[in-house]
C-alpha positions as CSV (number, residue, x, y, z in Angstrom):
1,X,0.0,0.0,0.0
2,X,2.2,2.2,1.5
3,X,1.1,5.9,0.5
4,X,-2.1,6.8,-2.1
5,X,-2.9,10.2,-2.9
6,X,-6.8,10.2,-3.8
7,X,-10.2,12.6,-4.3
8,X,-11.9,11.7,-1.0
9,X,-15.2,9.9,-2.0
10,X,-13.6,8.0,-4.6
11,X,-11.2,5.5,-5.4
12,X,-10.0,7.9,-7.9
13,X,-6.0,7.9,-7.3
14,X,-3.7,10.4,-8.1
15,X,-0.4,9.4,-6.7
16,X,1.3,5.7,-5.4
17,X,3.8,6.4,-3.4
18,X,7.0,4.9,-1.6
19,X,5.3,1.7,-2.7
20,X,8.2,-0.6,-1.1
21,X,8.8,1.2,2.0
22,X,7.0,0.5,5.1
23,X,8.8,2.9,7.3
24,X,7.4,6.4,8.5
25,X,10.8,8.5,8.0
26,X,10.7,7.4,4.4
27,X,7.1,7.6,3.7
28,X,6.6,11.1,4.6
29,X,9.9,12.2,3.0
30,X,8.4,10.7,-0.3
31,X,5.0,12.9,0.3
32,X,6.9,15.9,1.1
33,X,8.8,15.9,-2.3
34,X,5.9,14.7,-4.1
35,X,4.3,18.0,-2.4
36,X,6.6,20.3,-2.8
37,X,7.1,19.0,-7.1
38,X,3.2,18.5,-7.7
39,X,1.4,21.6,-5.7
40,X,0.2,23.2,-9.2
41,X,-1.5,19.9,-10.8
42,X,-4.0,19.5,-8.3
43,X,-6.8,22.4,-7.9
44,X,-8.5,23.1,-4.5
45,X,-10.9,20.1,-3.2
46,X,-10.9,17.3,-0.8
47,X,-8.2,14.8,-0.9
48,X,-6.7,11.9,1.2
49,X,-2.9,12.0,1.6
50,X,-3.1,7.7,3.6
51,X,0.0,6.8,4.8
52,X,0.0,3.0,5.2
53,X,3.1,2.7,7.7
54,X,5.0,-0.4,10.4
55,X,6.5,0.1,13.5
56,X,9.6,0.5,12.5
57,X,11.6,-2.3,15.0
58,X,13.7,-1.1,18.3
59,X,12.0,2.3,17.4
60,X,12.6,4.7,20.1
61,X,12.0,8.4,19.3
62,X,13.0,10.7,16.2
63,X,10.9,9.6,13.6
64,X,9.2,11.6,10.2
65,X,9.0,15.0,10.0
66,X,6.3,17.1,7.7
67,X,7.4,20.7,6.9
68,X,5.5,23.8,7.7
69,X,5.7,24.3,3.8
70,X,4.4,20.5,3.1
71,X,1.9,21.1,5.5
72,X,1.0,24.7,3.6
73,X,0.3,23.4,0.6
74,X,-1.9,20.4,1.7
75,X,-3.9,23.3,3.7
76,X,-4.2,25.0,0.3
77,X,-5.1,21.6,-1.4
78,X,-7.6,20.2,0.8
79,X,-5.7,17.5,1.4
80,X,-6.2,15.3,4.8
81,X,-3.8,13.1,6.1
82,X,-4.3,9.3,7.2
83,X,-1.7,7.6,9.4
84,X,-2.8,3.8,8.7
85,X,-0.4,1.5,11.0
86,X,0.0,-1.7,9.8
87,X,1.0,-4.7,11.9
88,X,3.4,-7.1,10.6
């Protein structure tokens, strides 16, 4: 699964992302470049940013970041984000 960029309401997807990694940290770095490349081919509506993510193992702190400018521009877009955690 790991990340799908779709029109909320629909199965309609836009994006596929990170499609072999599991791991938070890598998962959101992949949405914020695909953010920060794609803002302009999307207009204003209601999306779903789902972020299908594992524990990553012996885990204990750090983790994914998402930048006030990532963040921005899913404000703008109407984009929501789901955190989906997946067991193994």
């Amino acid at each position: 699964m790991p990340i799908y960029i779709k029109v909320e309401q629909s199965n309609e997807k836009l994006a596929h992302l990170a499609k072999d990694h599991w791991e938070l940290p890598i998962q959101i770095q992949e949405l914020e470049n695909w953010l920060l490349e794609n803002p302009l081919n999307l207009t204003p509506s209601n999306y779903i940013a789902d972020v299908g993510f594992s524990i990553r193992e012996n885990a204990c702190g750090g983790g994914a970041i998402l930048s006030p400018k990532a963040m921005s521009i899913m404000g703008k877009l109407g984009i929501k984000l789901y955190l989906s955690e997946y067991g193994e």
